[in-house]
C-alpha positions as a Markdown table, in Angstrom:
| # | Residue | x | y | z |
|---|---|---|---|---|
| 1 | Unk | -33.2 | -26.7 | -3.0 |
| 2 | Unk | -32.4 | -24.7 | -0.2 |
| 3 | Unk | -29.6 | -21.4 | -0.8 |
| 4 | Unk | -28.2 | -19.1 | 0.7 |
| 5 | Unk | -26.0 | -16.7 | 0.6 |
| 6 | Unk | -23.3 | -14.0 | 2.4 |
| 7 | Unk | -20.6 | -11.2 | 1.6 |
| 8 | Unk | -17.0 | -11.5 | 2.9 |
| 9 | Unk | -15.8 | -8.3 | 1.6 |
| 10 | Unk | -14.2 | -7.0 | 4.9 |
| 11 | Unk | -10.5 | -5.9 | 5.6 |
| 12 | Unk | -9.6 | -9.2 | 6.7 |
| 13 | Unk | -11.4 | -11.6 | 4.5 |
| 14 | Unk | -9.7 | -13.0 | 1.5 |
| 15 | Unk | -9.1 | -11.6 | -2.1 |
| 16 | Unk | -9.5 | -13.9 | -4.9 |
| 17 | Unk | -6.4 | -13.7 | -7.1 |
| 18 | Unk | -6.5 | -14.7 | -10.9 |
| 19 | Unk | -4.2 | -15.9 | -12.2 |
| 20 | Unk | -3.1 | -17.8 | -9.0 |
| 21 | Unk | -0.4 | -20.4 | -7.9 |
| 22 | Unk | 0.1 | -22.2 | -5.1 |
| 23 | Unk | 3.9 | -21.5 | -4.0 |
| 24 | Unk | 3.7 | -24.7 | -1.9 |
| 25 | Unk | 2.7 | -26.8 | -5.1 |
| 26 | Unk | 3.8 | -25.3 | -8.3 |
| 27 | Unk | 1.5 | -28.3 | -9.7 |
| 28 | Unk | -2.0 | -26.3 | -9.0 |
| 29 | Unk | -2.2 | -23.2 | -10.3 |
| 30 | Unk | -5.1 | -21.3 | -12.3 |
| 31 | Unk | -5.7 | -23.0 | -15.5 |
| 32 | Unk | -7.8 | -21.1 | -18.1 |
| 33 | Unk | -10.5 | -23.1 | -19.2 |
| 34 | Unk | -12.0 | -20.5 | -21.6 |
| 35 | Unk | -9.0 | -20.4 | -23.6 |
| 36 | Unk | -7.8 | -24.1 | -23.0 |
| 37 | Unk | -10.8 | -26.2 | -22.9 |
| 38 | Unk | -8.8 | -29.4 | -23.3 |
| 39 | Unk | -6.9 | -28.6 | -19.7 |
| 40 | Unk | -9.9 | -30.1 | -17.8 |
| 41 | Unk | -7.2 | -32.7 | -18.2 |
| 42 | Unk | -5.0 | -31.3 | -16.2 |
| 43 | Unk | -7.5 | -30.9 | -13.3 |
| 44 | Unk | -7.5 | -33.7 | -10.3 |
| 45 | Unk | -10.8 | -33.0 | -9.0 |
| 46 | Unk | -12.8 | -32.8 | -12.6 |
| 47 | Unk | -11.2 | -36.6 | -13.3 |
| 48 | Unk | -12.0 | -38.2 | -10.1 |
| 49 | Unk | -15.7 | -36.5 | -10.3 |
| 50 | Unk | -17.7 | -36.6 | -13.5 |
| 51 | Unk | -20.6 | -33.8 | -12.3 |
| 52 | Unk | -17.7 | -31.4 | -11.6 |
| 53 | Unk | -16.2 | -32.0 | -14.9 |
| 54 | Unk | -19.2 | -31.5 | -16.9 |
| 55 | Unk | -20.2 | -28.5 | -14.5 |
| 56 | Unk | -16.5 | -27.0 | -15.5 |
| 57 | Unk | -17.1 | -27.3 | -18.9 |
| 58 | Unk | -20.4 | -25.5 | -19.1 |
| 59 | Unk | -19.6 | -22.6 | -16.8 |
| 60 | Unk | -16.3 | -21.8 | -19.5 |
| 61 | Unk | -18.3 | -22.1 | -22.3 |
| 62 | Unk | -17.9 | -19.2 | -24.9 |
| 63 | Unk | -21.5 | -18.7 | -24.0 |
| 64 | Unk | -21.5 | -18.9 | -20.4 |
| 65 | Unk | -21.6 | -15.6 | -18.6 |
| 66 | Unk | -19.1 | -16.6 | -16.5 |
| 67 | Unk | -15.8 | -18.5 | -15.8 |
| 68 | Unk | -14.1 | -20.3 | -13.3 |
| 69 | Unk | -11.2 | -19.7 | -11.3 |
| 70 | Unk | -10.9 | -22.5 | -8.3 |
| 71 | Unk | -12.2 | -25.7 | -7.4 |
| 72 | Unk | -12.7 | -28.5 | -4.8 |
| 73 | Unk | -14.6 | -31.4 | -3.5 |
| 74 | Unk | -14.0 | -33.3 | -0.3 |
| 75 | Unk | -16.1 | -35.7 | 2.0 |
| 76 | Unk | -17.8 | -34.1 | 4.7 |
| 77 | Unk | -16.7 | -34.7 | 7.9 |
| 78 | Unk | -18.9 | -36.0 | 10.5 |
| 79 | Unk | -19.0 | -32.6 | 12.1 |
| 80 | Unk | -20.3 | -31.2 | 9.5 |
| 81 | Unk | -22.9 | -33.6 | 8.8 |
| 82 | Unk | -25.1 | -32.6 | 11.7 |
| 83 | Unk | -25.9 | -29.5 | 11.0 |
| 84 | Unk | -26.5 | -30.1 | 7.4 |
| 85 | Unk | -28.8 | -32.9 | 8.4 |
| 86 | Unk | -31.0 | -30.2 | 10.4 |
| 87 | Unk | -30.5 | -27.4 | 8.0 |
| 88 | Unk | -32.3 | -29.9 | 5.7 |
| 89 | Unk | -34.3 | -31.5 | 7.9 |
| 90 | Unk | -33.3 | -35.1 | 7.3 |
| 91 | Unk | -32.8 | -38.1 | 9.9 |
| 92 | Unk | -29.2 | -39.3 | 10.2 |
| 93 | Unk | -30.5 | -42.7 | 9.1 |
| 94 | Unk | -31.0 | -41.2 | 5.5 |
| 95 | Unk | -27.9 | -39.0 | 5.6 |
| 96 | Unk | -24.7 | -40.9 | 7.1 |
| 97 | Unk | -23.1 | -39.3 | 4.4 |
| 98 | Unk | -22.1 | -36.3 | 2.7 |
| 99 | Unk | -19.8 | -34.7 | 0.2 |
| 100 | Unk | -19.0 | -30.9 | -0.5 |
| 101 | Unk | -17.4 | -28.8 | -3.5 |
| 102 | Unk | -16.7 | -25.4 | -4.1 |
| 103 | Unk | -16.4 | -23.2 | -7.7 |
| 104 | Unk | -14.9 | -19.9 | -7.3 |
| 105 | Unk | -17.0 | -17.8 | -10.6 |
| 106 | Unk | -16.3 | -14.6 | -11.9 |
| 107 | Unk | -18.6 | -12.4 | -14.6 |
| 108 | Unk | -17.3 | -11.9 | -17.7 |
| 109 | Unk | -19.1 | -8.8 | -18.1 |
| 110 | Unk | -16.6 | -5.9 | -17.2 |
| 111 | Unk | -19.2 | -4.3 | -15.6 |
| 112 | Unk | -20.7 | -6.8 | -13.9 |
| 113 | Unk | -17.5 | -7.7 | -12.0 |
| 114 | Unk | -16.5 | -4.6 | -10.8 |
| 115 | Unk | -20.4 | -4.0 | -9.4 |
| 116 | Unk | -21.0 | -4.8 | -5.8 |
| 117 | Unk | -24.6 | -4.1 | -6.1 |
| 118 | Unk | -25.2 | -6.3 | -9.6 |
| 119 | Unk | -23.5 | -9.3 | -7.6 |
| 120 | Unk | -26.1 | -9.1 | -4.8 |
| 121 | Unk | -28.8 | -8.9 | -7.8 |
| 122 | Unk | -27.1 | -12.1 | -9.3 |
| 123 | Unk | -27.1 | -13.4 | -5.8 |
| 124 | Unk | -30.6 | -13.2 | -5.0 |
| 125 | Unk | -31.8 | -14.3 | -8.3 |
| 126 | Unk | -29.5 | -17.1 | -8.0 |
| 127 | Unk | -30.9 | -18.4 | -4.4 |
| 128 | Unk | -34.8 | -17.2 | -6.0 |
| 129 | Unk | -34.2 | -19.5 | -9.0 |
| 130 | Unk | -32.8 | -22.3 | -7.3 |
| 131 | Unk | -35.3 | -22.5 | -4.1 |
| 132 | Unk | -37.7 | -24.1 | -6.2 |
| 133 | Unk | -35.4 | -26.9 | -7.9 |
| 134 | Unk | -36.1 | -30.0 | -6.4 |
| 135 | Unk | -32.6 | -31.4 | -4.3 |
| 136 | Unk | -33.7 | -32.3 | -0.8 |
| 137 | Unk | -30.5 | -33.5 | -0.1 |
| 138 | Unk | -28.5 | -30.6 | -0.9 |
| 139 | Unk | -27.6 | -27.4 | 0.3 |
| 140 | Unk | -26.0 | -24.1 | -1.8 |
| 141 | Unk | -24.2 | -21.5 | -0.3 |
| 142 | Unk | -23.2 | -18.7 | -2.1 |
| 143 | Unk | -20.3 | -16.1 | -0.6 |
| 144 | Unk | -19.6 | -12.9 | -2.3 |
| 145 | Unk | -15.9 | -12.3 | -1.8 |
| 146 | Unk | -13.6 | -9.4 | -3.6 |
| 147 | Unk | -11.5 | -10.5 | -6.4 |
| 148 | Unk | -8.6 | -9.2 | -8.9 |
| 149 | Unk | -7.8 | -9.9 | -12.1 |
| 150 | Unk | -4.8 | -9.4 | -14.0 |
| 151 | Unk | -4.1 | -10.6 | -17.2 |
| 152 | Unk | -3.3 | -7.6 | -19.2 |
| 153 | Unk | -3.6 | -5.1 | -16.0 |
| 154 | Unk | -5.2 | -5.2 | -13.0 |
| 155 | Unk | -8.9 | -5.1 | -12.2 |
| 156 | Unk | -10.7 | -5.0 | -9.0 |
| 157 | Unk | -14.1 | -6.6 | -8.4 |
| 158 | Unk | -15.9 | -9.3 | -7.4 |
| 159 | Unk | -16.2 | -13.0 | -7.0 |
| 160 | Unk | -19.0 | -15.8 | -6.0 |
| 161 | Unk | -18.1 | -18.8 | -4.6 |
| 162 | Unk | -20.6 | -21.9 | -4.6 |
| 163 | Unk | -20.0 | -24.5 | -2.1 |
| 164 | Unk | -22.7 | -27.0 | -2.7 |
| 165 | Unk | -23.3 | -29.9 | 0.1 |
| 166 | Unk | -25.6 | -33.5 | -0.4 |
| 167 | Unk | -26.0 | -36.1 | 2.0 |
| 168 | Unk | -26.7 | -39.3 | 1.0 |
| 169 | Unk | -27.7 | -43.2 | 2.7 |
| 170 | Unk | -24.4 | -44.0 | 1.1 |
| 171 | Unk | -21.4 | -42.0 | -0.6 |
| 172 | Unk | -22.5 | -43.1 | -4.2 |
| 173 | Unk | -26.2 | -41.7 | -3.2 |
| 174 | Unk | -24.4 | -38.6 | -1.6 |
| 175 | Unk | -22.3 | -38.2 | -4.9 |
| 176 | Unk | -25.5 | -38.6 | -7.1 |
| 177 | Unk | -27.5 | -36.0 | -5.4 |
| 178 | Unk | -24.8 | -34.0 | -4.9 |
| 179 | Unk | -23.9 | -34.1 | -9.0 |
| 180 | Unk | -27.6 | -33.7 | -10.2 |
| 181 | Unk | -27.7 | -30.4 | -7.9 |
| 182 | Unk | -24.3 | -29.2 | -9.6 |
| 183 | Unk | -25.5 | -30.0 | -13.1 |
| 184 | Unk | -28.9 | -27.7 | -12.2 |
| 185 | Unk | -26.7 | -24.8 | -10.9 |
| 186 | Unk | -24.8 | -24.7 | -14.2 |
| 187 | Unk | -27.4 | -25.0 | -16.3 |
| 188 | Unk | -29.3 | -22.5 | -14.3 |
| 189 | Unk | -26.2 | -20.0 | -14.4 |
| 190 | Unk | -26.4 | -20.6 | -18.2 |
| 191 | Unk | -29.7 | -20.0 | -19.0 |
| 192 | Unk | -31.6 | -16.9 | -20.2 |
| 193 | Unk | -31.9 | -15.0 | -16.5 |
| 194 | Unk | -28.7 | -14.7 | -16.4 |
| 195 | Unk | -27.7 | -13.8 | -20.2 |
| 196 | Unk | -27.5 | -10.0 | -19.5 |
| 197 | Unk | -26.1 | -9.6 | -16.3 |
């Protein structure tokens, strides 16, 4: 699967807040997964898309090394489908569509959050780990952005963001490849290489 990966830590780019509400919908708002398992309910995107559901669920495991804090999927527009389509060198007659998500993840580990340099470790094994998973029609991106925390008291650290693309002959083949890549990521992000970051 092709990955990549960048940092938005500048002056201008944007902090992820947790918890979080959006003032313009009191409706969405952060919704602890790790504590309230059983409020995947309660999230629009995770009902009206199965691989993000089950991708939820794993990466707020009590195992997992990690936990999430935002979500999204949309359909790609046809602007965006271009360059995907030559990023992953597919004809547009194989690719007419697409579909894209994002998962904003945190480390559990107190350290690891607050680390700059362990995030860019966790970001190149991440891209290392994946390039070799077989997804031809998807693409990760992974964006190291600053985040704070406060539940009990502020903390200041870091966040990754995975926005995962697929294109697909149809949307249901888009969705499919697009799923099967999310449910690799997860399990990957699970597994033993990342256990004691």
């Amino acid at each position: 699967m092709l990955s990549e990966w960048t940092v938005e830590c500048g002056p201008d780019d944007p902090v992820l807040v947790v918890p979080w509400s959006d003032p313009e919908n009191p409706a969405r708002h952060f919704i602890d997964l790790r504590e309230n398992p059983y409020d995947l309910d309660w999230i629009e995107e995770a009902a009206q898309h199965p691989p993000l559901l089950h991708a939820l669920r794993a990466l707020n495991a009590p195992r997992s090394p990690v936990f999430t804090a935002k979500c999204d999927v949309w359909p790609l527009a046809e602007d965006d489908l271009s360059p995907l389509r030559l990023e992953l060198d597919l004809i547009p007659e194989d690719s007419p569509f697409g579909i894209a998500s994002y998962i904003d993840l945190l480390w559990r580990d107190r350290s690891t959050f607050v680390s700059f340099h362990q995030h860019e470790q966790l970001l190149h094994r991440i891209t290392r780990l994946t390039a070799p998973v077989h997804h031809p029609y998807a693409l990760l991106e992974c964006t190291l952005r600053p985040a704070l925390i406060d539940f009990s008291g502020p903390q200041e650290g870091f966040a990754i963001t995975l926005y995962l693309k697929a294109l697909g002959h149809d949307p249901t083949a888009a969705e499919e490849h697009w799923g099967s890549a999310l449910a690799d990521i997860s399990t990957l992000l699970r597994s033993r290489a990342f256990a004691t970051s």
